[in-house]
Legacy VTK file of the C-alpha trace (Angstrom):
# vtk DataFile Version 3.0
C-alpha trace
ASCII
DATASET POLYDATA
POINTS 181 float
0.000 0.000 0.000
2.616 2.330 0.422
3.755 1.774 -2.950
0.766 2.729 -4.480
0.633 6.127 -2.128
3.701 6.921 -3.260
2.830 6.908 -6.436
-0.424 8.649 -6.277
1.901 11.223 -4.239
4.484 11.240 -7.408
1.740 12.027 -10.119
0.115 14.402 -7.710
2.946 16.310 -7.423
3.749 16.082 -11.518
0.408 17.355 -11.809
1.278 20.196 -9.572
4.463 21.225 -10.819
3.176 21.122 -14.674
0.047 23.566 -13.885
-0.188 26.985 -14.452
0.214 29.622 -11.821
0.493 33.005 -11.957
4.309 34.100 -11.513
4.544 36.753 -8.795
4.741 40.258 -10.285
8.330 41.552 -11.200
9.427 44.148 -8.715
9.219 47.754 -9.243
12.529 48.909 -10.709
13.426 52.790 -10.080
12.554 55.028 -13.084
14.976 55.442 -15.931
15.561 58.672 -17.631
13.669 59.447 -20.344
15.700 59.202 -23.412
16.483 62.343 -25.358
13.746 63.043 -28.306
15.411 63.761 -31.618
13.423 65.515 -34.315
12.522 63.260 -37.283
13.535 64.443 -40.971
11.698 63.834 -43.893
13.313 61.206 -45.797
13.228 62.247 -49.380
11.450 60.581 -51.855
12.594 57.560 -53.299
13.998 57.335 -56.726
10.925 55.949 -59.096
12.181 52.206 -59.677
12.486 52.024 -63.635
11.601 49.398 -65.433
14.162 46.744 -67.031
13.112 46.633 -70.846
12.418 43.237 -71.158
12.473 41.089 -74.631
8.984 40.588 -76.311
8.036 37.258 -76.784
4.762 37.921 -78.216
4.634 37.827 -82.112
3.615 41.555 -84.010
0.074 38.941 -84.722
-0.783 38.958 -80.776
0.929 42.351 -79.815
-2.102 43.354 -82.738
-4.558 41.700 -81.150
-4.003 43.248 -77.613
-4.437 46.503 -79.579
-7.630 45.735 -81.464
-9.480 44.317 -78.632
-9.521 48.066 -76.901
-11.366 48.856 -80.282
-13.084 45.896 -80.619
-16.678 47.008 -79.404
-16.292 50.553 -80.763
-18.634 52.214 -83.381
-19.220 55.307 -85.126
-22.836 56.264 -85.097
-23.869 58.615 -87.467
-27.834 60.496 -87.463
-31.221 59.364 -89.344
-30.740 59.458 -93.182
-27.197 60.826 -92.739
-23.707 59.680 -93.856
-21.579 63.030 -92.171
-19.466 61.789 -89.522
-19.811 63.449 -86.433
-16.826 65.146 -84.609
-16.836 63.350 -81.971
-15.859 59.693 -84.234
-12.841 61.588 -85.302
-10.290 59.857 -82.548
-11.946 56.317 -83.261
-11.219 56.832 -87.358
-7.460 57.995 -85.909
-6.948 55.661 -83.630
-7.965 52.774 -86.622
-5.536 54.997 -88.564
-2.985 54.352 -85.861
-3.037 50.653 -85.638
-2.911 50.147 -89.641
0.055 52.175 -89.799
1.225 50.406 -86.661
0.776 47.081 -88.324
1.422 46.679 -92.188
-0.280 43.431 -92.412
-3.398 44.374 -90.756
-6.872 45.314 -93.195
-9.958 46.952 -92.081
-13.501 46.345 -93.336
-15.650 49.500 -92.279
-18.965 47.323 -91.994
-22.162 50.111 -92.617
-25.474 49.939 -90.921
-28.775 51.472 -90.414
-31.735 50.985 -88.364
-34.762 49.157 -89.899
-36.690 52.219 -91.569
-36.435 52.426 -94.806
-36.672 50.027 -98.159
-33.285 47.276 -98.076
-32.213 49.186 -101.185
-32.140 52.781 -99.513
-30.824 50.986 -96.651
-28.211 49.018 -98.350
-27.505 52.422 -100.138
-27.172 54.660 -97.277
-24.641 51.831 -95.397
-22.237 52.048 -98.031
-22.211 55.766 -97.895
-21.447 55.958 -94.242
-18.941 52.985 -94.817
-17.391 54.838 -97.502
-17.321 58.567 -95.622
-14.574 56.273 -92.887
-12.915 54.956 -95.697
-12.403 58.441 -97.435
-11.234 59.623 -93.119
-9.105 56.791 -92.871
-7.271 57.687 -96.545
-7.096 61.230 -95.894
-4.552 60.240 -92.270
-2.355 58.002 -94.384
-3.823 54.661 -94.741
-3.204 53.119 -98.074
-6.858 52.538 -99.771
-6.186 49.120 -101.160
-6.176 47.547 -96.999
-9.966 49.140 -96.627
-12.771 47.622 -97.467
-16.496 48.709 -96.984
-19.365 46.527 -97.027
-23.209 47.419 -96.132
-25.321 45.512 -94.018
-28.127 48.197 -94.899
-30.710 47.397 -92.207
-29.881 43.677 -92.007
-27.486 43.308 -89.284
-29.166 45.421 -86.160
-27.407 45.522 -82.433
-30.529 46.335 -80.857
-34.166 44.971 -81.946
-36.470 47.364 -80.195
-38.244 49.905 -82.228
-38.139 53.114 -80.661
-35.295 55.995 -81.181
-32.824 54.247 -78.212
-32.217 51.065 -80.546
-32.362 52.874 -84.138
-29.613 55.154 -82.547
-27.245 51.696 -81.939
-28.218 50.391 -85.158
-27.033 53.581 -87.252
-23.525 52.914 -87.023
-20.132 52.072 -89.277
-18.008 48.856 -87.398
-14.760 48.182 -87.796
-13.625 44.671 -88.421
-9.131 44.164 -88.605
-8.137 41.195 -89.813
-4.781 40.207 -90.088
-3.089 38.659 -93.192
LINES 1 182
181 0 1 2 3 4 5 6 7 8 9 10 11 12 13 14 15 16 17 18 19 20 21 22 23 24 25 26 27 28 29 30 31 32 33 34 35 36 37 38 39 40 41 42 43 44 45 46 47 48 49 50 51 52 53 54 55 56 57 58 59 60 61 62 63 64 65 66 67 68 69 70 71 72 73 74 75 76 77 78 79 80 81 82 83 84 85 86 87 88 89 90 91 92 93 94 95 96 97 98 99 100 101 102 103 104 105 106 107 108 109 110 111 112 113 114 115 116 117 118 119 120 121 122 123 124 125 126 127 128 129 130 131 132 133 134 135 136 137 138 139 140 141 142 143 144 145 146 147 148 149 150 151 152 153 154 155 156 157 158 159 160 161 162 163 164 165 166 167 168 169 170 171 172 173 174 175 176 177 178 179 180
């Protein structure tokens, strides 16, 4: 029997020394002097990192691609029975302008359109005028004629199918279409 108090006594006392009690608090220690405060400076502004050119491994084909997707979904819209292009399609016709020069082996089709008034033949008519008007804008910037082509859809090929002013607004339009060869 003593044996087994003894160990009883043993764990008990493992179990005592292993549990957590709070250590007494550290004494008091006598105030140090307060270090002296030096004023900050500014640091001056860091030298903008610069990038390290690195080599393109993308072929001109996909470095053209990035480029035409930012003009992918862009239009020129043009008013009701009307083939003028408005001022505000002039950076659209440059920036087109911009990536043929950019890229000798790219060709446009300006694609006309028109909303759904109208015969097909005035329709058909009126979509190769505005097709030919960007054509004409895209010659007088630089671009050799011979990488343009037009084609009308007339009234055939609408982006919206409502009909009220909102969708005959979307569907009177010239769209660009590169394609490389």
């Amino acid at each position: 029997m003593t044996k087994r108090f003894a160990v009883i006594l043993g764990s008990a006392l493992t179990v005592a020394a292993c549990s957590s009690t709070p250590l007494p608090p550290a004494p008091i220690s006598a105030p140090q002097a307060a270090a002296p405060v030096r004023p900050t400076v500014a640091a001056a502004p860091a030298a903008p990192v610069q990038a390290v050119p690195v080599a393109n491994k993308q072929s001109p084909f996909q470095t053209f691609e990035q480029a035409d997707v930012l003009l992918a979904n862009e239009s020129i819209f043009f008013d009701y029975n009307k083939s003028l292009i408005k001022p505000d399609a002039d950076s659209l016709i440059s920036q087109h302008a911009k990536l043929l020069d950019s890229y000798p082996e790219d060709v446009v089709t300006v694609q006309g359109n028109c909303d759904e008034r109208g015969s097909s033949e005035y329709n058909l008519a009126l979509g190769q005028r505005r097709a030919d008007a960007v054509k004409e804008k895209l010659v007088l910037l630089g671009v050799p004629a011979a990488r343009i082509d037009t084609v009308s859809f007339g009234k055939e090929k609408p982006r919206l199918t409502c009909h009220e002013e909102k969708c005959w607004k979307e569907n009177r339009r010239d769209d660009f279409v590169d394609t490389w060869k």
